[in-house]
MARLUM-547320 format. One record per residue (C-alpha): residue in three letters; z, y, x. Coordinates in steps of 0.2 Angstrom, whole numbers. Layout:
<rs>
   residuo       z       y       x
       ala       Z       Y       X
...
</rs>
This chain:
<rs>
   residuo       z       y       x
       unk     212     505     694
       unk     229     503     698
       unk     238     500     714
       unk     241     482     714
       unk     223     480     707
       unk     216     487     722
       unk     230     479     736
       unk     226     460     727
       unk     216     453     739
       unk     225     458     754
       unk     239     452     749
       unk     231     433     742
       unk     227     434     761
       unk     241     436     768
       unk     250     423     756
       unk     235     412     761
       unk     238     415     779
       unk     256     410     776
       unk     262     426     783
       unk     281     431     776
       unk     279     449     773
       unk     298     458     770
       unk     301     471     759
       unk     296     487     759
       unk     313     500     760
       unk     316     516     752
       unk     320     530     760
       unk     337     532     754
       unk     342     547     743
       unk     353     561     746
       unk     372     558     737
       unk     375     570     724
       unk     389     582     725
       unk     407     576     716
       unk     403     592     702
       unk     390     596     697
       unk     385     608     682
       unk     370     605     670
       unk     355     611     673
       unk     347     622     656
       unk     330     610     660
       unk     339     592     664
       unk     355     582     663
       unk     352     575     680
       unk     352     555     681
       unk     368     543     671
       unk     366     535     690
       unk     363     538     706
       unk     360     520     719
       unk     363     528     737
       unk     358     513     748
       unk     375     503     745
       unk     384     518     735
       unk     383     519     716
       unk     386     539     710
       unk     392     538     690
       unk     389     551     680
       unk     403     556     668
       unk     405     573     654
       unk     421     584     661
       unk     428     591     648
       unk     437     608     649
       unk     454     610     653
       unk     456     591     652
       unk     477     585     658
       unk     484     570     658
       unk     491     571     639
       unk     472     576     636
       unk     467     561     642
       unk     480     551     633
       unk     477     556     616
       unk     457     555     617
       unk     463     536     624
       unk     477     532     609
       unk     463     541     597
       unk     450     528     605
       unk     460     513     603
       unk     468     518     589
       unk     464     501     580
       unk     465     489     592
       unk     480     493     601
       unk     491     495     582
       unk     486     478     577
       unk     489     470     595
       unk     505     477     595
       unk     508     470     576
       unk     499     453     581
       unk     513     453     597
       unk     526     456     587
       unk     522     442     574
       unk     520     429     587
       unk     535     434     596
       unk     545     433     580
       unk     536     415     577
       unk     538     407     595
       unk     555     414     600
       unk     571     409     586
       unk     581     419     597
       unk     572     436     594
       unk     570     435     576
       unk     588     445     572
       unk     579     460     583
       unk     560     457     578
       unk     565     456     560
       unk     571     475     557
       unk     553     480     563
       unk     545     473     545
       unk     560     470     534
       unk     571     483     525
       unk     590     485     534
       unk     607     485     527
       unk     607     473     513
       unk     623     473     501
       unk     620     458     494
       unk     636     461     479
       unk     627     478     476
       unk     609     470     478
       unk     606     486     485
       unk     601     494     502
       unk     610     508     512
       unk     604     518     525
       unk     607     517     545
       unk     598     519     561
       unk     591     501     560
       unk     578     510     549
       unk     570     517     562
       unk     562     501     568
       unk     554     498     550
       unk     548     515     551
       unk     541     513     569
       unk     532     498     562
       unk     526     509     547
       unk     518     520     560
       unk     509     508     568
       unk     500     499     554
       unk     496     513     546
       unk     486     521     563
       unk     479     505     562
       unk     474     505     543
       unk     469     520     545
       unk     458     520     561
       unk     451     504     557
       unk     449     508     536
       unk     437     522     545
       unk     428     515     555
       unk     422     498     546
       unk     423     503     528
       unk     423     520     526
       unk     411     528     539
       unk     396     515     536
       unk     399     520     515
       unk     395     537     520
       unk     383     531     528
       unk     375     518     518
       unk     377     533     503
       unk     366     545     513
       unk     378     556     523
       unk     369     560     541
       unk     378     572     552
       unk     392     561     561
       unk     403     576     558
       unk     403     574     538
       unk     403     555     540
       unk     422     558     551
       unk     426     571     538
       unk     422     558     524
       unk     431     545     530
       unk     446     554     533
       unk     445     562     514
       unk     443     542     509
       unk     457     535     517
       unk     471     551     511
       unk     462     546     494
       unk     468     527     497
       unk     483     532     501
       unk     487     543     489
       unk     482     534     473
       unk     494     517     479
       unk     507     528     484
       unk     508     541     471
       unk     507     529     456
       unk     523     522     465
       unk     532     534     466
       unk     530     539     450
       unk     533     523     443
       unk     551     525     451
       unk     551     545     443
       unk     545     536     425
       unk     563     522     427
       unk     574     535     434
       unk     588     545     423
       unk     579     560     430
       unk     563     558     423
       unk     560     575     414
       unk     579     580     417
       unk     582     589     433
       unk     602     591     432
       unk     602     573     435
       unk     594     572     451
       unk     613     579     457
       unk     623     569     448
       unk     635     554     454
       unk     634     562     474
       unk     634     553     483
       unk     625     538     481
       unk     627     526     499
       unk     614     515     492
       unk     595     515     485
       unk     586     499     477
       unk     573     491     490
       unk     558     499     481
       unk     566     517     482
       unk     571     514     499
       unk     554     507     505
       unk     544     521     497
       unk     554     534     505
       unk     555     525     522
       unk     535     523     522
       unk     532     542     515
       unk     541     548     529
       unk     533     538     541
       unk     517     544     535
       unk     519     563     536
       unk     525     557     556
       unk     509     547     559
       unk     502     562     552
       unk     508     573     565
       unk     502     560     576
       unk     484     561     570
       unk     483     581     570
       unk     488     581     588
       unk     474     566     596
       unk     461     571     584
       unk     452     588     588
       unk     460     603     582
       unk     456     612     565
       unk     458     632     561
       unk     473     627     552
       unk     481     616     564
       unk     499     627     569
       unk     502     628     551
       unk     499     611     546
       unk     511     604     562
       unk     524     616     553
       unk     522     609     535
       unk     525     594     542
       unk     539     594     551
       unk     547     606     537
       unk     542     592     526
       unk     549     578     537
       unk     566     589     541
       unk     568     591     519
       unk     564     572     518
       unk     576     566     533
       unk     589     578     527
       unk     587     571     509
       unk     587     553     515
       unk     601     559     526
       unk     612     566     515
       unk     610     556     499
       unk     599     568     490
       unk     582     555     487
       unk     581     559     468
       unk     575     576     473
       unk     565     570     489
       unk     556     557     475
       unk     553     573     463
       unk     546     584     478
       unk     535     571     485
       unk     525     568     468
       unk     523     584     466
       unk     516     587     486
       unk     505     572     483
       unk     498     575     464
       unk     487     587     473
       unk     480     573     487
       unk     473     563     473
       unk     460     578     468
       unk     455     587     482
       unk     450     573     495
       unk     439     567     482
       unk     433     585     477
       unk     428     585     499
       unk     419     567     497
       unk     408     572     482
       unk     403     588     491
       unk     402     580     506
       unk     391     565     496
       unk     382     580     487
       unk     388     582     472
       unk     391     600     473
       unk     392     603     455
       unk     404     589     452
       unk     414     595     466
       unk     416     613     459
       unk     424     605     443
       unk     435     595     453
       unk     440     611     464
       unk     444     620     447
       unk     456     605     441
       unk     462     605     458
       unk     467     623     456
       unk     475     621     441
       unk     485     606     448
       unk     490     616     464
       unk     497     631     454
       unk     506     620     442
       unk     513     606     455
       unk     517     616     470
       unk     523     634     461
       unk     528     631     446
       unk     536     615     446
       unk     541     618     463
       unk     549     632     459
       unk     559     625     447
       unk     566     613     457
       unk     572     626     470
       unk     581     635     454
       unk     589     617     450
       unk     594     618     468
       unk     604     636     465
       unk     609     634     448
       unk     614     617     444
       unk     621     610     461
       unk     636     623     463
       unk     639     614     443
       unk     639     599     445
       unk     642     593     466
       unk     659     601     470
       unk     664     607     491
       unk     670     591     495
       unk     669     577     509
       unk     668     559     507
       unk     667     544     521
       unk     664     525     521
       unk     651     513     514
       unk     648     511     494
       unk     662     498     493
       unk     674     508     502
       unk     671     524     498
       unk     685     537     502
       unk     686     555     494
       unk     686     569     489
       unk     691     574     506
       unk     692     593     511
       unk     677     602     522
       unk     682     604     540
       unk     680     623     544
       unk     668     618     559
       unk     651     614     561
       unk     652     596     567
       unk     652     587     551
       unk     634     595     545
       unk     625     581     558
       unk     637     566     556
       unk     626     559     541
       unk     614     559     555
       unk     623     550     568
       unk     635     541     557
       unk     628     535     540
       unk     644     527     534
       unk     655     542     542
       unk     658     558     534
       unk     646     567     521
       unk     651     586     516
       unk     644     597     503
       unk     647     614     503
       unk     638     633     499
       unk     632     631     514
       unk     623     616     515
       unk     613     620     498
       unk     610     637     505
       unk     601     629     521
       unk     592     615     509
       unk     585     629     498
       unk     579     639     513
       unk     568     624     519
       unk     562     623     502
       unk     557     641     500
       unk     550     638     520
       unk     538     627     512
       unk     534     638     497
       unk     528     652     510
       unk     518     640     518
       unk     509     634     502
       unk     509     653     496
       unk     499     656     511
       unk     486     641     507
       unk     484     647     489
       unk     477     664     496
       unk     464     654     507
       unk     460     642     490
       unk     459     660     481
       unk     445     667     493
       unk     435     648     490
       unk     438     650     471
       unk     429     669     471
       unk     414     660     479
       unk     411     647     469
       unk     413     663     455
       unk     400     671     463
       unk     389     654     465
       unk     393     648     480
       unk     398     629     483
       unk     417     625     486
       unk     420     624     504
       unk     436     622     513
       unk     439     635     525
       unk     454     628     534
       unk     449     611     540
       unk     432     614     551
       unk     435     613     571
       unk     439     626     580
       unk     425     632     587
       unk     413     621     579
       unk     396     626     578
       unk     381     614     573
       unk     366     624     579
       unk     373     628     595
       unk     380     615     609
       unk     393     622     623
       unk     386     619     641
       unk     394     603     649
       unk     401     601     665
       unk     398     582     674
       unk     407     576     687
       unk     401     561     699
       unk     411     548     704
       unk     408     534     717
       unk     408     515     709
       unk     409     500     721
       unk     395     487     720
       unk     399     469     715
       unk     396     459     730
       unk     397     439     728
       unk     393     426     741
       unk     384     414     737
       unk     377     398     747
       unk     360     394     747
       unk     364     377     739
       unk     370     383     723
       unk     353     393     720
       unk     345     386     706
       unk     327     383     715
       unk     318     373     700
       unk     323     386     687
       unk     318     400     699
       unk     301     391     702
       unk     298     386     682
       unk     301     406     679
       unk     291     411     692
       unk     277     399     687
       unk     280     406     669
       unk     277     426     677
       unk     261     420     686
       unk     255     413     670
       unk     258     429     660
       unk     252     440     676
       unk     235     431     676
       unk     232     430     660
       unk     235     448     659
       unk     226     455     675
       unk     218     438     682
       unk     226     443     698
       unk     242     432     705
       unk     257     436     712
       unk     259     436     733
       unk     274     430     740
       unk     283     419     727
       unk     272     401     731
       unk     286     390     738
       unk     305     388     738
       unk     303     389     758
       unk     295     407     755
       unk     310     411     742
       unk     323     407     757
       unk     316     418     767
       unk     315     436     755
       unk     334     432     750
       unk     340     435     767
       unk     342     419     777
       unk     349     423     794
       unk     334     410     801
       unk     317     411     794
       unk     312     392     787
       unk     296     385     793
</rs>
């Protein structure tokens, strides 16, 4: 029989005998140290409650910093702070009349001419492009976590490492398949459609259609919040030479937008994104188990990578060394589209190659030299993707031997399912919530109808009742009165 089986009637008769009994104290335990190391056999308590002290239990990281602790936080709150910020900036645009000149360049396109009907570019885009990075964090986080992570799960996918790796694969293939389409749409109603000495004629051009200008401001705002990502989210085997596609790719699409040249950036992005539309959807069928399905796809993707990324790209880079020294002579030009002053000769120093960058209506050179350094980065990129096609050839020889399609660049460093890392914990002191309270705002009656309620269940359960809880006079004194009640 149990304890409070056997104590029962001794303690009926001592609430008979209308005796008060206090409680019984704990011996209090001893604090735990500050650090502490797991144990092979336990993890040691979440909690520790030391008399009025409460010890917390938290996982230490290794070689965790301040900028550690930021990005695990912005990667945390990823979704909630990017819309807050969004929601902050629409209210303060709706309530405040005065702010709308300034809250207005974050979501609308800059530099309107409205004889032209066209845009231009200057360093008010930068506000659209901050706000291109925050919604798409947002869209991004947030398409993850609500939409795409319970798919993968709904569709059977169980370790939480392939549901993260399949929601990032489904949000690269939302993105893709809106914004490829796009910019092919503009590639399709260009004079450069299929022509590649017109992406060089009639330089330079000081002003873009919305649409162009919108889909390059957003493109490069995405290979920034890109850079973002790769730098908050855990680190892959490739991670030092994805952060230098991407900034090669973001200094070749600044340039570009920089110095009038966004027929080629158009022509070099669909061919960067056409493969984006395969293989994310090549990892989500493997990931979902379609392995044969996803061997197919990793053959058209194959195909599509050497076509796009060499071939055409290649000939693009010849275009750059062939046809520019044809048909863009050395020369300088300043001043916006309706006041456009030139040909001007090329100053012999170096100032004028970043005063598209600091002045867009200012001066704007063209030279050997400059095609020179924009083919360079070109080429920088072909290594790069050369270097990739050498990892996608080793994948390709096992699925030729009969192996599934795996992606040996993406995994975490380090990352091993069968094996988890020893943890460090470290314990922290947490205050107690204290609250005074009077006695008068106590609810006695509903104390006394829950207490009757317990006694009902207790007896019914054990036939024995409860000591100590028969009065509200009995109640007063357990809760700590500074005078016992009679």
């Amino acid at each position: 029989m149990s304890d409070s089986s056997t104590n029962a009637p001794d303690a009926a008769r001592r609430s008979h005998d209308g005796l008060a009994q206090p409680p019984k104290t704990k011996t209090p335990a001893p604090s735990r140290p500050l650090a502490q190391t797991r144990n092979s056999s336990m993890n040691g308590p979440l909690y520790n409650q030391v008399t009025n002290k409460i010890i917390i239990r938290r996982a230490k990281r290794k070689g965790d910093g301040p900028l550690k602790h930021l990005a695990r936080w912005m990667l945390n709150n990823q979704t909630g702070l990017s819309f807050n910020l969004i929601a902050l900036l629409f209210l303060a645009h709706a309530c405040f009349p005065k702010a709308r000149p300034f809250t207005s360049k974050f979501f609308m396109l800059q530099y309107y001419n409205p004889v032209t009907e066209k845009y231009a570019a200057g360093h008010d885009d930068f506000y659209f492009m901050a706000f291109c990075i925050v919604a798409l964090s947002g869209l991004r986080a947030g398409s993850m976590e609500y939409i795409l992570a319970p798919l993968g799960k709904l569709w059977g996918i169980a370790k939480r490492k392939d549901v993260t790796r399949f929601s990032e694969q489904g949000w690269l293939l939302a993105y893709y398949y809106v914004f490829w389409p796009l910019g092919m749409y503009l590639y399709y109603k260009s004079p450069y459609f299929l022509n590649m000495p017109e992406l060089w004629t009639n330089w330079p051009q000081r002003e873009l259609d919305g649409l162009m200008k919108g889909y390059i401001m957003v493109q490069l705002s995405f290979w920034v919040q890109q850079v973002i990502v790769i730098n908050i989210e855990d680190r892959r085997k490739d991670h030092w030479q994805m952060l230098t596609h991407h900034f090669a790719t973001i200094g070749v699409m600044t340039a570009a937008y920089a110095y009038h040249q966004t027929r080629v950036a158009n022509q070099i992005l669909l061919m960067m994104d056409i493969i984006d539309l395969i293989f994310p959807l090549a990892k989500c069928l493997k990931y979902l188990g379609f392995t044969t399905l996803c061997d197919v796809m990793f053959g058209v993707f194959i195909v599509m990578w050497l076509l796009a990324r060499h071939a055409f790209f290649l000939m693009t880079c010849w275009s750059v060394y062939s046809d520019i020294p044809r048909l863009i002579t050395s020369a300088c030009y300043k001043g916006t589209a309706d006041n456009l002053q030139g040909p001007l000769p090329v100053p012999d120093d170096w100032s004028h190659l970043f005063t598209p960058f600091s002045d867009p209506a200012g001066l704007v050179c063209w030279n050997d030299n400059i095609m020179l350094g924009f083919l360079i980065c070109l080429l920088f990129l072909q290594g790069i993707m050369i270097m990739w096609f050498g990892l996608i050839a080793r994948v390709a020889l096992n699925v030729l031997k009969g192996n599934p399609a795996d992606d040996v660049r993406s995994d975490d460093e380090g990352e091993d399912d069968e094996e988890e890392e020893e943890e460090e914990y470290e314990y922290e002191e947490a205050e107690p919530l204290e609250e005074e309270v009077g006695v008068e705002s106590i609810d006695l009656k509903g104390w006394e109808r829950r207490v009757r309620v317990e006694r009902t269940v207790t007896s019914n359960s054990t036939s024995v009742s409860l000591p100590g809880h028969s009065d509200r006079k009995e109640f007063l004194n357990r809760i700590g009165c500074e005078k016992q009640i009679d």
